[in-house]
Structure formats: structure tokens, C-alpha cells
N, C-alpha and C positions, 0 to 999 in steps of 0.2 A: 586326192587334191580337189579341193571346190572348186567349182568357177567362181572366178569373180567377174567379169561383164562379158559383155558380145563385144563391143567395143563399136555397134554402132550411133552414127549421132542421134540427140533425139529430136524428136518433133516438138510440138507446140499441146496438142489433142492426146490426150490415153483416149484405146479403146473402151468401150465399154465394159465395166464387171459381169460376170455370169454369176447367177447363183444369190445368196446372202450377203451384205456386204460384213465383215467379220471383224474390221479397224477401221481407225481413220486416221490418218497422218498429221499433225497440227504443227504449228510453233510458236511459243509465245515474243518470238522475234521476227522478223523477215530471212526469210535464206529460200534457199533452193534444193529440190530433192529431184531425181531422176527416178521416173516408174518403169520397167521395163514386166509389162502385161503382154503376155502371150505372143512376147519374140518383140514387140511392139515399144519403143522407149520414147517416151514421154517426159520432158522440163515441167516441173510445176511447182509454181513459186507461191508461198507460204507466209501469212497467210492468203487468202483462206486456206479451210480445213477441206480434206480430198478424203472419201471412204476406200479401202481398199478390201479386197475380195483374196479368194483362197488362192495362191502360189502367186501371188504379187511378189516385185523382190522391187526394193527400196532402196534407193545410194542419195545419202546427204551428202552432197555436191554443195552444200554452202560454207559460209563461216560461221555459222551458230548451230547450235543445238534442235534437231527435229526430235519428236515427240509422236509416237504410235502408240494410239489405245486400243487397249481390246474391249469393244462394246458390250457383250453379255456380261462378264465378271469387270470388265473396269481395274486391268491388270493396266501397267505404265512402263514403256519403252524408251530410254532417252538414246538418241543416236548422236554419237559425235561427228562433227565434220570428216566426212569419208569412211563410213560407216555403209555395211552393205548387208542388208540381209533379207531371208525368204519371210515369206508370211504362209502359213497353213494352220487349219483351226486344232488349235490347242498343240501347235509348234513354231517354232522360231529357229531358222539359220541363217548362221552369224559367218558372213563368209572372211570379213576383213574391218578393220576397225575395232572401236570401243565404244558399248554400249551398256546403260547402267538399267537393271531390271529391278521390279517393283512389283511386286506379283500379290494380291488378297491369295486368302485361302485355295488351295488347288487339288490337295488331296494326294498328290504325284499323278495328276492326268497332263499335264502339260512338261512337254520338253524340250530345252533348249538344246539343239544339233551343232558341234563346234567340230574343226577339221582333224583328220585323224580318226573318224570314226569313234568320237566324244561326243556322251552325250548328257547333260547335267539334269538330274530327277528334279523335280521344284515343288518345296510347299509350305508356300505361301512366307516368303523373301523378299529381303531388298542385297544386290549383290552386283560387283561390276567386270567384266568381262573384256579385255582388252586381247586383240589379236594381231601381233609383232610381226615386220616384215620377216625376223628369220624363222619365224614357225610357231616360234614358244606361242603358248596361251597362259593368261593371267587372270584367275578370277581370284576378288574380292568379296568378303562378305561383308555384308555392313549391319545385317540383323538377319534370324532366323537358321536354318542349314537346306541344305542340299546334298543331293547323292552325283559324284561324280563316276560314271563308268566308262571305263575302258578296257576293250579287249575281254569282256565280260564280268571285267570284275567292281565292283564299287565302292567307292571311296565316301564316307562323309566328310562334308567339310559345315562345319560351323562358326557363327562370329566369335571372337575376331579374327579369324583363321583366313591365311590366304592360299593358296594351290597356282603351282608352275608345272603346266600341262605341256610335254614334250613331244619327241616321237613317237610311235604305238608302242613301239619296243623298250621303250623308257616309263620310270614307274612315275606313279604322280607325288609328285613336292610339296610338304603340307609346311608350313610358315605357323605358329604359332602364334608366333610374336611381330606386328606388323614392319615394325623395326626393321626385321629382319630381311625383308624381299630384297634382292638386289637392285641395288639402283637402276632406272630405268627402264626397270622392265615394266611401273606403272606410270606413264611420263605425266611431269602435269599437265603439256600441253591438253591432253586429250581428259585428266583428270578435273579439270577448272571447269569444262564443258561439261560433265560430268556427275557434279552437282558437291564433287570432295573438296573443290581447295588446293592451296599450295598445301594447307597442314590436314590433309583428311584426317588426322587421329581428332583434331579438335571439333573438325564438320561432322562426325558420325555423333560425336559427344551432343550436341547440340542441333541436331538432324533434326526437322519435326516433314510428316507423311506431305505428302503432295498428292494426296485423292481427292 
């Protein structure tokens, strides 16, 4: 089971980064994200734009959409309102929420860590990832594929394919057909935020890059 917070309040001050700063956190609206650096939790309200350093872990605590870039390749992370996750270079844990990934060429060096001991190969995608109070996990593809593994074994999934990511003991659920996902299990509330729309079959249709 991940953590999801410490649960203590935060301050006003992050400490300082050690090391390279690896992202930087932006929003092209006003909201609020909580940093929790080195046990240390931090309010920092957006914009401006905040760099973040290795095992940063992130919770958009507002009402809009924050935005995490990865500086060297200029990979794109959208977080949905209550979205939580780790930063380390050349990985990302996604502890609760929904987040839409954007990822240039990768090669499979970068991995996104989802609970259950899931973990998604990436190269070079756009795909959205939604993490359900009752456990399920939902990822979307919207272009490109990806390798899903679990329990050592891996799954591809490519567009327009979806995947219902369960308990470890349970196999993974491939959607061929978008249609077909069970209702709510990708709500729009979190998919508007998102960047799909009430109709994401038409928003993929008509998608253009945001690099």
C-alpha cells in the first residue's frame, strides 16, 4: 500500500533542494500544491513556477490543473485536483489521483510506479492514469504504447486501448474499444482537468502536442 501524506500541516517556506533541480512545478492558472521535501510540507501557490529536486512528492491541493516538467528531456505531467505523487529522476509515483502523461522519446528508461507493485515501461506517450478510491487503476492511451507489468509479467497496451489495473492477484483488463470501460471508472470530473473533455473520443481526435 503507498503512502499517501504524513498528514502534517504545511508551512509557508519548502526547504531547500539538494542536488540538481530535476522539474519544476507550474500552472497555467492559480491553485495550490503542497511540497512535502524531506519530511518538511510546504503551501506553494502557483503561479510562479517552483523547481523540484529528486524524491519531492507533490499533492495539488487546488482547484485547477498543476503541470510538472521534467527539465532535461521536457517530458509533461498534468496533475488533477488531489493528485499526489513522488518525483525521482527518470521516475514518477503516482500515489492517488489522476494524472495525464506526455512523455518525448524515452527509449523505456523512465518509469511510472503505480500501487500494487505496477509498474508502466514508457516510450515516448501521451496516456492518462486515474487512481480510484477502491483500488482499481485506469490507464488511458491517447497515443503511442506502453508496457504494463505486473507480478513480473508485461502487458502492452497501445492507443486506443484502455487497461483496468486491479489487485496483484488479478490479471490486467485490456479495453479495446473505448466505449467499452465501465462507466466511472474514468469520471469526467478529473477527465475535464485532464485535458479529454466530457467527449475524450472527440478531444483525442483533435488533440494537438502542448510542448
Amino acid at each position: 500500500m503507498l503512502n499517501t501524506g504524513c498528514g502534517k500541516k504545511p508551512s509557508s517556506e519548502p526547504t531547500s533542494g539538494k542536488g540538481e533541480a530535476l522539474y519544476w512545478v507550474k500552472a497555467p492558472e492559480k491553485t495550490t500544491v503542497v511540497l512535502d521535501r524531506t519530511g518538511k510540507r510546504s503551501e506553494l501557490s502557483l503561479p510562479p513556477e517552483y523547481s523540484l529536486y529528486d524524491s519531492d512528492i507533490i499533492e495539488n491541493t487546488g482547484k485547477k490543473p498543476a503541470i510538472v516538467h521534467e527539465i532535461k528531456k521536457g517530458h509533461k505531467f498534468t496533475l488533477a485536483p488531489s493528485a499526489r505523487v513522488k518525483l525521482n529522476d527518470q521516475m514518477l509515483t503516482l500515489y492517488q489521483g489522476g494524472t495525464r502523461f506526455e512523455f518525448k522519446k524515452v527509449h523505456g528508461e523512465f518509469k511510472v510506479v503505480l500501487p500494487n507493485s505496477v509498474s508502466l515501461g514508457i516510450r515516448g506517450t501521451d496516456f492518462v492514469v486515474v487512481l480510484n478510491p477502491d483500488g482499481q487503476s485506469v490507464v488511458k492511451m491517447l497515443e503511442g504504447e506502453i508496457i504494463i507489468t505486473q507480478e513480473g509479467k508485461g502487458t502492452p497496451l497501445k492507443t486506443p486501448e484502455s487497461a483496468l489495473i486491479g489487485p496483484a492477484s488479478a490479471p490486467v483488463k485490456i479495453f479495446t474499444d473505448p466505449d467499452k470501460l465501465p462507466a466511472g471508472l474514468l469520471p469526467e470530473s478529473v477527465s475535464d482537468f485532464l485535458g479529454l473533455g466530457s467527449d475524450s473520443k472527440t478531444m483525442e481526435g483533435t488533440r494537438q502536442s502542448h510542448y
